[in-house]
GULUMKE-508308 format. One record per residue (C-alpha): z negated, x, y. Coordinates in nm, 2 decimals. Example, Ala and Ser with C-alpha at 12.3 -4.5 7.8 and 13.67 -1.06 7.14 Angstrom:
BEGIN
      Z      X      Y
  -0.78   1.23  -0.45
  -0.71   1.37  -0.11
END
This chain:
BEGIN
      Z      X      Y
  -5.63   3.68  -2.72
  -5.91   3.91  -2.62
  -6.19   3.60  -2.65
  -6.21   3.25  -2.75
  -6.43   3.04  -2.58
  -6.56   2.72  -2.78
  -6.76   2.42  -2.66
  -6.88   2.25  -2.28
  -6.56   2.19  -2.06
  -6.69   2.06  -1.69
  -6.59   1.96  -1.31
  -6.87   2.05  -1.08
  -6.85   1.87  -0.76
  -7.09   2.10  -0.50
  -7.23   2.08  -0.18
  -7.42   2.28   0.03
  -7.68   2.32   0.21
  -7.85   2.00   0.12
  -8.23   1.95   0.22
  -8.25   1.57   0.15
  -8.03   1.28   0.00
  -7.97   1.06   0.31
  -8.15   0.71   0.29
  -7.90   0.39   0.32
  -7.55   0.47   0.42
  -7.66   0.75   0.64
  -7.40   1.05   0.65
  -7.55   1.42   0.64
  -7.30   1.70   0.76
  -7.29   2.00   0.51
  -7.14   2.35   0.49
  -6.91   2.33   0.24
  -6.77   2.10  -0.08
  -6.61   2.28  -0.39
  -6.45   2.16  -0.75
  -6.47   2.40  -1.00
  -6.39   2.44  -1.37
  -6.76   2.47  -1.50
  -6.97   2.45  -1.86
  -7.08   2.71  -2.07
  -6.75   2.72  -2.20
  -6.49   2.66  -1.92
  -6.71   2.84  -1.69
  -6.74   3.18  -1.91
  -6.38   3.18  -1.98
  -6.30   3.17  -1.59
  -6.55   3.49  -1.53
  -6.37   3.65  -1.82
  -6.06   3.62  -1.69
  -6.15   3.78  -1.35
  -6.31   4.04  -1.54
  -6.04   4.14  -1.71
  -5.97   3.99  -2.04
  -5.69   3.80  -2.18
  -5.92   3.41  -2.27
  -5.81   3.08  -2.44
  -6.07   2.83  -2.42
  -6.12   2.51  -2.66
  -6.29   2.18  -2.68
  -6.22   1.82  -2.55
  -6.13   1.67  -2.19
  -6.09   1.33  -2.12
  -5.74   1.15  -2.01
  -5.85   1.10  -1.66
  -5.79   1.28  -1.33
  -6.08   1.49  -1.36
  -5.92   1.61  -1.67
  -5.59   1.67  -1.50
  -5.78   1.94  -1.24
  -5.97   2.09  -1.52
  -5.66   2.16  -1.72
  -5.47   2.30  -1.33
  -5.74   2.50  -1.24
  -5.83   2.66  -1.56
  -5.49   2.76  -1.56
  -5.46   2.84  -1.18
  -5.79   3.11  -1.29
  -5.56   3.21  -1.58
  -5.72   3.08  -1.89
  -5.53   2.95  -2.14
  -5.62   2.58  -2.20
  -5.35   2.43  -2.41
  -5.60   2.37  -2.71
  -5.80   2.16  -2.55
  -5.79   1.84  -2.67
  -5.71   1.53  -2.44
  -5.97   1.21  -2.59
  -5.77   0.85  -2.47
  -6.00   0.67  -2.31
  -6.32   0.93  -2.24
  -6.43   1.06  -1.93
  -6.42   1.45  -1.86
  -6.76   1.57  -1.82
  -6.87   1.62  -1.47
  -7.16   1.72  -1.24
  -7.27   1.64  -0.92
  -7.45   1.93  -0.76
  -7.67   1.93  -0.43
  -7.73   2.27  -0.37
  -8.05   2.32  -0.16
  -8.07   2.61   0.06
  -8.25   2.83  -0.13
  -7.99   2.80  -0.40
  -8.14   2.58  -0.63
  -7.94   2.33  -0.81
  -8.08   1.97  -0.90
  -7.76   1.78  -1.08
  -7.63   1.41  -1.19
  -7.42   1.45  -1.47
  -7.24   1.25  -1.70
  -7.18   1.48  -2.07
  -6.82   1.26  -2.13
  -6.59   1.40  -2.39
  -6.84   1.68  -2.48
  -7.04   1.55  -2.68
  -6.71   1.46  -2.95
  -6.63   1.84  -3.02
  -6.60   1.87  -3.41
  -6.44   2.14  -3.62
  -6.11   1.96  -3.62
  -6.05   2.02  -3.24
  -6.07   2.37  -3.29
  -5.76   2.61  -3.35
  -5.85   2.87  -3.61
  -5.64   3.01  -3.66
  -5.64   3.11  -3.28
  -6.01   3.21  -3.35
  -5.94   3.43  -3.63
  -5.72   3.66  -3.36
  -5.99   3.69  -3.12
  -6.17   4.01  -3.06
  -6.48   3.75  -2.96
  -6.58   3.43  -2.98
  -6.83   3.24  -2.73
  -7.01   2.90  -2.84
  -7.09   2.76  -2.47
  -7.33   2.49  -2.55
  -7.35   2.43  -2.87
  -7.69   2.22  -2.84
  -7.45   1.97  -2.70
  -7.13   1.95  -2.87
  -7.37   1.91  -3.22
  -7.05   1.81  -3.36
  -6.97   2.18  -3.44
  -7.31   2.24  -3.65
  -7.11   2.16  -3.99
  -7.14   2.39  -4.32
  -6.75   2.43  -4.27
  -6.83   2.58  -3.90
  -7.07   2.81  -4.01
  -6.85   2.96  -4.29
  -6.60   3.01  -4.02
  -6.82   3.20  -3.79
  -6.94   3.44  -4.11
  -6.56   3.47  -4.18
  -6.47   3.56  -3.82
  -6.76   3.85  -3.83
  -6.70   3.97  -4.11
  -6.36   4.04  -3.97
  -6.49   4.21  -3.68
  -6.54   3.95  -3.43
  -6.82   3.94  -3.19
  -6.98   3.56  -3.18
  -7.17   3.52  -2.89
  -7.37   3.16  -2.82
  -7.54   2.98  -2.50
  -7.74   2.69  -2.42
  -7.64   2.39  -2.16
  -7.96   2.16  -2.22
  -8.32   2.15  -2.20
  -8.39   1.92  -2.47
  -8.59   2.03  -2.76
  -8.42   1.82  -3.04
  -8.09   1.91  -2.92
  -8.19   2.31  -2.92
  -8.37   2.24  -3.22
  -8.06   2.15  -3.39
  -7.87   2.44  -3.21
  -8.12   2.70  -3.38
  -7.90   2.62  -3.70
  -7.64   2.85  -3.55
  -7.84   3.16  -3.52
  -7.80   3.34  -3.86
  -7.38   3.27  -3.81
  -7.37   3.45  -3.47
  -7.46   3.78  -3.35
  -7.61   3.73  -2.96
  -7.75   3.46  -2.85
  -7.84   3.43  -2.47
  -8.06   3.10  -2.39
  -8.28   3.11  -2.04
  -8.62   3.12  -2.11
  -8.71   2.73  -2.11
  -8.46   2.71  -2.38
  -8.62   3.01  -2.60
  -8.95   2.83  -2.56
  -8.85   2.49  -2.65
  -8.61   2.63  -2.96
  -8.93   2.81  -3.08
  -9.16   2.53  -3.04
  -9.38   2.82  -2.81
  -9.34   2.61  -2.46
  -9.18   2.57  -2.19
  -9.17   2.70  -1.77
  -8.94   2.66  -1.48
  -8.73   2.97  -1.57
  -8.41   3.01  -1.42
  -8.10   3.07  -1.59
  -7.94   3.39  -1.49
  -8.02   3.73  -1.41
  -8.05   3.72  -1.03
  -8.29   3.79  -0.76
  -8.35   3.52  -0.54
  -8.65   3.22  -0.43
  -8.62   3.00  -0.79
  -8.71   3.07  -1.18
  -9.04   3.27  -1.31
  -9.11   3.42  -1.67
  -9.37   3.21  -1.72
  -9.59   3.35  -1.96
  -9.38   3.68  -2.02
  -9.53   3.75  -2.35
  -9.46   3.40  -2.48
  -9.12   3.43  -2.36
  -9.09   3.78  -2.57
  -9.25   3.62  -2.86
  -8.98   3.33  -2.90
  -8.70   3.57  -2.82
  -8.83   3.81  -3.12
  -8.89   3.45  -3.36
  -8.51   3.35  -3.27
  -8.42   3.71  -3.40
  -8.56   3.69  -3.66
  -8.33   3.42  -3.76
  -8.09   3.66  -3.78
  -7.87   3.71  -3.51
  -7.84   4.13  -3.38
  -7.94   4.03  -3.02
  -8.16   3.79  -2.85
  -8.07   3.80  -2.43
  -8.33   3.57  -2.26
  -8.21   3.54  -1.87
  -8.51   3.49  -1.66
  -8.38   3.36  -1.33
  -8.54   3.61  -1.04
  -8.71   3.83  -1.27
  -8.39   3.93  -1.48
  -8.37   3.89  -1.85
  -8.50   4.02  -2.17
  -8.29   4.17  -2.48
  -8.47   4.19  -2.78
  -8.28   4.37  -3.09
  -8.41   4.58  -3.36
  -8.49   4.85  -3.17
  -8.78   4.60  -2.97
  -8.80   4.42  -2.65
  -8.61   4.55  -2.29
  -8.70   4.38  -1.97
  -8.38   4.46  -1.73
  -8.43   4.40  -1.40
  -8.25   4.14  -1.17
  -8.02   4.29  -0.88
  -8.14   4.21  -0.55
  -7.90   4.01  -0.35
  -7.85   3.67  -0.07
  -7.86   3.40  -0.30
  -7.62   3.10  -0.21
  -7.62   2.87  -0.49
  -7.75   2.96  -0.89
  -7.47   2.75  -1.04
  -7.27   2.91  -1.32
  -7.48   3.27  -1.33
  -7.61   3.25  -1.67
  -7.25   3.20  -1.77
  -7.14   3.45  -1.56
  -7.41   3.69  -1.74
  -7.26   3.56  -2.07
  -6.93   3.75  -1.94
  -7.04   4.02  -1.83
  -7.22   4.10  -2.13
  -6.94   4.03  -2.32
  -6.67   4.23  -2.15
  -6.94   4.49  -2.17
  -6.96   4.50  -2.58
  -6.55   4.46  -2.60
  -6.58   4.80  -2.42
  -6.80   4.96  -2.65
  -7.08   4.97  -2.43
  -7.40   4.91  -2.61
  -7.65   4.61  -2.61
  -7.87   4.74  -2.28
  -7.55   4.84  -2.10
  -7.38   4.57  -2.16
  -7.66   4.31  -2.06
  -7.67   4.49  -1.75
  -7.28   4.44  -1.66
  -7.36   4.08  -1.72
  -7.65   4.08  -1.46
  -7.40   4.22  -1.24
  -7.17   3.97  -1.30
  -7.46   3.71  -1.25
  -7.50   3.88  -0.91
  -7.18   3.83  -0.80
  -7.15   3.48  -0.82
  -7.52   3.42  -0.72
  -7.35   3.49  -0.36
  -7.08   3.20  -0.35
  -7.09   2.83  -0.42
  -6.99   2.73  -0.77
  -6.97   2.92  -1.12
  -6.65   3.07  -1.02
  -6.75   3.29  -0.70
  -6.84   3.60  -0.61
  -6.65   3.77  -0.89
  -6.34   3.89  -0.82
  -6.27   4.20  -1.08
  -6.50   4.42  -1.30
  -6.45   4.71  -1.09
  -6.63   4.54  -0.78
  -6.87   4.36  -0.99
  -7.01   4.70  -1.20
  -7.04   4.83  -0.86
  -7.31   4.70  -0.79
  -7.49   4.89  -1.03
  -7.40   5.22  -0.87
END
């Protein structure tokens, strides 16, 4: 496999538009209702499919229905899923997700068999043959912050893997915890709420992706580039902070970047900062560096900015990297 994706396995149930939640047993008509296979890791692995590379994806489901269309549509998107792990009992993680008309996203979510991810659910062997790994939420399956994890991740770089790492929450014990993982990856990409809270510098209403569009300010921009150069210095090679509207910042050795966000009609945020998480990816697995490659993942973050859930608007790299021409 090209890359293994490790961690937050979702459904999303979406609507849209919605202005207001109806009082009583009123009905409110809507535009559309989607399911899609979401979470920082289910998510990723769809958009890295669609972009191009060969993905199997690991963590834990529940036994329920919602885990039955997790496991179809995962492999419907062509991701291979047969590692994850099926809890008796548990409840697949879900979200419900009324998306207003500007694009924003307020959720009810229930974290289910998530939060149960240890080492032992993980095939390594599977990881060891993987050009790169992604930890997708890492804050929240806390299982996986183990000495025996960590020696993994420095075995799988020494070898030449690329270990990449995202947020889900916006809880500052959980990222707290999460900042553990730093010197045993090589990016990390939080939004900048999460760089603030892991760094103890703050926090704003930043968005989560690299998009142009009505939600998600910097904030206090140089706060923002002061936590993202603290986290480096924890010792991964790249810090990517995604900054909603404003697009993100990649701090490396060589200083701080701001990249722009692309400029496009915003129908729902869901899912871009894992779609930037792909992008950027697929952009290092063909040997673009850092700056480039955080630019194919604002592309990507573009691209499903236009569609409802995390797996629109992409369809193939070809069409998404367009829109940097």
């Amino acid at each position: 496999m090209t890359v293994a994706t490790v961690g937050v396995h979702i459904v999303d149930i979406l609507t849209r538009p919605v202005e207001r939640i109806p009082e009583g047993q009123d009905t409110v008509l809507v535009d559309q209702i989607r399911l899609t296979a979401a979470g920082a890791a289910a998510g990723t692995a769809v958009d890295l499919v669609k972009l191009g590379n060969d993905v199997v994806t690991m963590g834990a489901v529940g036994d329920d229905e919602l885990g039955d269309f997790l496991l179809a549509v995962l492999a419907k998107r062509g991701v291979d899923a047969s590692r994850l792990v099926r809890r008796a009992g548990e409840q697949t993680a879900a979200s419900i997700l009324p998306i207003r008309p500007d694009g924003g996203r307020p959720s009810f979510h229930v974290p289910g068999a998530n939060l149960g991810v240890t080492l032992a659910d993980l095939d390594v062997e599977a990881l060891r043959g993987a050009r790169a790994v992604h930890l997708g939420g890492v804050d929240v399956t806390f299982g996986l912050g183990d000495p025996a994890f960590f020696a993994l991740l420095d075995e799988l770089r020494a070898g030449g893997s690329i270990v990449t790492m995202d947020l889900l929450s916006e809880m500052p014990d959980l990222l707290g915890m999460a900042r553990a993982f730093l010197p045993h990856v090589d990016y990390v990409l939080p939004n900048a709420s999460q760089a603030l809270l892991m760094t103890g510098l703050g926090g704003d209403d930043s968005g989560a992706n690299g998009v142009s569009g009505d939600g998600g300010g910097t904030g206090d921009g140089g706060d923002v580039a002061e936590a993202a150069l603290a986290l480096l210095a924890d010792g991964p090679r790249g810090v990517l902070v995604t900054l909603g509207g404003d697009g993100s910042l990649v701090a490396t050795a060589d200083g701080v970047e701001h990249l722009p966000a692309l400029k496009v009609e915003v129908s729902d945020t869901t899912g871009c900062g894992d779609a930037y998480c792909a992008g950027f990816i697929t952009g290092l697995l063909h040997g673009r560096d850092v700056l480039e490659a955080a630019r194919w993942g604002t592309a990507a973050a573009a691209r499903v900015a236009t569609g409802l859930g995390s797996d629109a608007g992409i369809t193939d790299l070809d069409s998404t990297l367009a829109l940097l021409t």
